[in-house]
N, C-alpha and C positions, 0 to 999 in steps of 0.2 A: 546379500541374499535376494532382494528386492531390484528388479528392473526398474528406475525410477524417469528413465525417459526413452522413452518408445520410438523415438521420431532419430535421437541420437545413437539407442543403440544401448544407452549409460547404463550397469555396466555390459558388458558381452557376454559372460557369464553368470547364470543367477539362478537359482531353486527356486524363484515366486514370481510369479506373474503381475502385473501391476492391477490391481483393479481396476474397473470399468466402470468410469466416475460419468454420469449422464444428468440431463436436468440442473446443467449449469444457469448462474443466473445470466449469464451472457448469452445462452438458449434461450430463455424465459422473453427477454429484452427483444431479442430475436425474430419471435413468432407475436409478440405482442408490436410488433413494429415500432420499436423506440429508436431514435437513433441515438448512438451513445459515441463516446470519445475516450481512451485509455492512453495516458501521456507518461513517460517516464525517461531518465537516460539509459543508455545501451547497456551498462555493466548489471542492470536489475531489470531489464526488460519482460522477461518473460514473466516475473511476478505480477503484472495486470495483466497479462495476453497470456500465455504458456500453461500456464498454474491455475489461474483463476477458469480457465476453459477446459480443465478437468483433463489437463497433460497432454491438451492438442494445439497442434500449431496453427498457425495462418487463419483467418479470419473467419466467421461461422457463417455471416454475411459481410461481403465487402459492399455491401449498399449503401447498410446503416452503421458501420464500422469505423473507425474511423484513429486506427494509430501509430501517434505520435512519439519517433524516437528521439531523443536528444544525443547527441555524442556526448563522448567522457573526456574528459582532460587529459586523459592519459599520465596524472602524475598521482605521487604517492596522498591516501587521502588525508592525512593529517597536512596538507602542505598546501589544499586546499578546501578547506572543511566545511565552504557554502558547496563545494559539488554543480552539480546541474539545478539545484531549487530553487531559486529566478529564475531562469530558465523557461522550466518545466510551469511553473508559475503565470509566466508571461502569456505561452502558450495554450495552456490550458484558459484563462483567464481570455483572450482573444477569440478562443474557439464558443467559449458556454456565450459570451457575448453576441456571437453573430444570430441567433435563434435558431442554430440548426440541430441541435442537440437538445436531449430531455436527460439527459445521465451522462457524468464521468467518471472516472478512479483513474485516480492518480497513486505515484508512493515514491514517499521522500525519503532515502538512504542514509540520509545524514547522521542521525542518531547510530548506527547498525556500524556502518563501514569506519566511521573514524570512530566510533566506539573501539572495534577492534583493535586500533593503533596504541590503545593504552595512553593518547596523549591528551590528557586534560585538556586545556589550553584550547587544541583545536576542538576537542570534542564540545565545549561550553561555546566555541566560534560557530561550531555546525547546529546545535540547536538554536542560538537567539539568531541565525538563519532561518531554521523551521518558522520557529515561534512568528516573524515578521511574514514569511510567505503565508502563512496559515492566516490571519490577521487579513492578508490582502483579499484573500479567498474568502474570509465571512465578510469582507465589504461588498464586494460583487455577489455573493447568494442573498445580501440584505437589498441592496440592487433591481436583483431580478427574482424578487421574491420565491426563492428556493430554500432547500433545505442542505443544510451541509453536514456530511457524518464522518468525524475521524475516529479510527483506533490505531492500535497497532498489532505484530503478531508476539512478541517478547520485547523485555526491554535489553539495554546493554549502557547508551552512553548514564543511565541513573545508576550505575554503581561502578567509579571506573576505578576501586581501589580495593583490597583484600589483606589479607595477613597470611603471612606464612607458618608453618610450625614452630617456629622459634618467635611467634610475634613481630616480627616485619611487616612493614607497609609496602605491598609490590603490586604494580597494577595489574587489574581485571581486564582482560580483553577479552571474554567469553560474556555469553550472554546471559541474562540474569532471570531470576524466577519471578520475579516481579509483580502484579498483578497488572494489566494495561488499563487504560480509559476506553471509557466506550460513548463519546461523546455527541449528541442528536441538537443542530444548533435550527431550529425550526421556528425563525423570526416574525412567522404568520400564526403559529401556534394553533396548526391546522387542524391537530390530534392531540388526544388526551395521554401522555405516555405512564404508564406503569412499568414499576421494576418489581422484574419478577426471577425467580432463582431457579431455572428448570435442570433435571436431574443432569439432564441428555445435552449441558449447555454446552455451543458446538456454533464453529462454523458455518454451517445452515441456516442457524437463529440470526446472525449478521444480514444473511443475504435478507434472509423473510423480512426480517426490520427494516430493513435499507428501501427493499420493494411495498413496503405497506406504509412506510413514510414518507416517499418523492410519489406517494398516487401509483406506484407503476404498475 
């Protein structure tokens, strides 16, 4: 019913217009002249670029802009369940290093895509993947005395098994209702954080948080 990408066309057909999503935080970053870095491999790209800039393409400034595709393997993801996260790791980790940057986002697939495959094995290979990437990245933001904020948007590899009607154990490849982390690793302990429970909790609240934590 919903046109959900504008630029594609997706679908051709539809009864509703997509919303007119404005005062993205990649705007905000924008006009405050920050210069910022979004790194990812190709099969999830547009979730830091596409998505995150309120369903637009190409860069809002190529001044301060600055992103980083990785190619994909091109093979099935349980066959290889690190994916691009070294990778994406290396690079992003090279780039916060040089001082030209005040802001990144990144997003590591690993949990999501081999979750789908239903294949344990690689799915428990693709997270102690995360887990070490993520690890390498609080070394360098303790490093260059920054602040690092992971979440996620649903879970999938945390539940990769279910029951059928009759009591079977047959796995999950869907995504799970899970509640996610919403983790603030702030080694300077610049600010006083409160956890607070707002009605309207949302999306928004991430960005606001993200922008009132790195100073931006």
């Amino acid at each position: 019913m919903l046109q959900y990408d504008g630029d594609l066309l997706v679908p051709k057909q539809y009864l509703v217009d997509p919303p007119v999503i404005d005062r993205t935080m990649g705007e905000y970053l924008c006009r405050q002249w920050n210069p910022f870095i979004c790194c990812k491999r190709n099969t999830k790209f547009g979730h830091v670029t596409y998505f995150w800039n309120g369903n637009k393409s190409g860069y809002i400034n190529d001044e301060l802009e600055n992103y980083v595709e990785i190619p994909s393997d091109n093979v099935a993801f349980d066959e290889a369940p690190a994916m691009k996260a070294q990778e994406i790791t290396d690079a992003t980790i090279a780039l916060l290093r040089s001082g030209e940057y005040r802001y990144g986002r990144i997003n590591f697939a690993n949990g999501d895509m081999v979750g789908h495959t239903g294949n344990l094995n690689a799915a428990i290979a693709a997270m102690e993947t995360v887990d070490h990437c993520v690890q390498q990245l609080i070394d360098v933001i303790q490093e260059l005395d920054g602040v690092l904020i992971y979440t996620s948007d649903h879970g999938n590899a945390d539940q990769m098994f279910t029951e059928s009607d009759t009591g079977e154990r047959i796995p999950m490849t869907s995504h799970t209702l899970a509640p996610v982390p919403f983790v603030i690793h702030d080694p300077q302990n610049r600010e006083t954080y409160d956890l607070v429970h707002p009605d309207d909790a949302g999306l928004s609240h991430i960005a606001s948080t993200t922008l009132n934590s790195a100073w931006l």
